[in-house]
N, C-alpha and C positions, 0 to 999 in steps of 0.2 A: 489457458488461453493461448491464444497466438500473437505474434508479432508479423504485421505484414509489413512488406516493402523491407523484409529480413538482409539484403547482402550486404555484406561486410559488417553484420552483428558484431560488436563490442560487447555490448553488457545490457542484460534487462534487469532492473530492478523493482522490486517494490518496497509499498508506502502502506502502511496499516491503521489507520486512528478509529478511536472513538470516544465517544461521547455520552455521560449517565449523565442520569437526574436522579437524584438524592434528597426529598424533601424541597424543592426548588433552587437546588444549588447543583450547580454542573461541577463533571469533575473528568478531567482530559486525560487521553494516555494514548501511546503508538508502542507499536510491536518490535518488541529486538529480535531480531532475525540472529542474532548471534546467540543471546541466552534464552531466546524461545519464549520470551515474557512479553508482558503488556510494562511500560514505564511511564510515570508520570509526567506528564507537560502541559505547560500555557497549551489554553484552547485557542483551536484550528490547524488545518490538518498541513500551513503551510510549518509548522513548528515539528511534528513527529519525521524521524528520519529513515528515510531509502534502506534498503538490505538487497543485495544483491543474489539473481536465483541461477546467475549464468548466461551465457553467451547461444543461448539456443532459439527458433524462432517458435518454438512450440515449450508455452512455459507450465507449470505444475508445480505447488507447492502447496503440501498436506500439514496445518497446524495441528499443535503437539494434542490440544484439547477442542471442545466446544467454547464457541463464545458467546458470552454471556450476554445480556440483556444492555441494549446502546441502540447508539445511530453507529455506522460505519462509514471511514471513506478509504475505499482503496484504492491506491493511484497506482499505473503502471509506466514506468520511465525505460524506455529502450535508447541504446545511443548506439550511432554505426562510428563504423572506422574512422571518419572525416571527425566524426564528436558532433555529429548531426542530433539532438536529442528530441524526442516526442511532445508535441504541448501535450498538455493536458487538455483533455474534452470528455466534456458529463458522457455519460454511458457507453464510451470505446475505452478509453485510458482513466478515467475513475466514473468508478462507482460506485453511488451512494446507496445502503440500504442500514436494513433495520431487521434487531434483533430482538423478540419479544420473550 
């Protein structure tokens, strides 16, 4: 992806969650960007936590595997030099999709 309105980049990060269904019971988790895993947590994607891909305005990051079968939300967090940080908006800084 890209970061627009990039001067004075600080830090883009991202946000990875998702959501199964198991017999009618959900079960939550977000991506550790540092061990390369999925971790458990209370569902909702304001609960799974940021990883950081760097200071660039053109971002890329290739996970270790396939993902498995969920709802997904991935969020995109850029902050400039001021500590200006991005809201969140459905389909530019997260989006939701689905993996069958």
């Amino acid at each position: 992806g890209t970061v627009s309105g990039s001067a004075g980049l600080r830090d883009v990060k991202l946000r990875l969650t998702r959501r199964r269904s198991h017999g009618g019971k959900a079960s939550c988790s977000y991506y550790d960007g540092l061990s390369e895993r999925f971790r458990v947590m209370k569902c909702g994607a304001v609960h799974g936590r940021y990883f950081s891909v760097g200071a660039r305005a053109s971002v890329s990051y290739l996970l270790p595997s396939a993902l498995a079968a969920g709802r997904y939300v991935l969020d995109i967090e850029a902050t400039d030099a001021a500590g200006n940080q991005t809201r969140l908006a459905r389909g530019t800084s997260r989006i939701v999709f689905y993996v069958g």
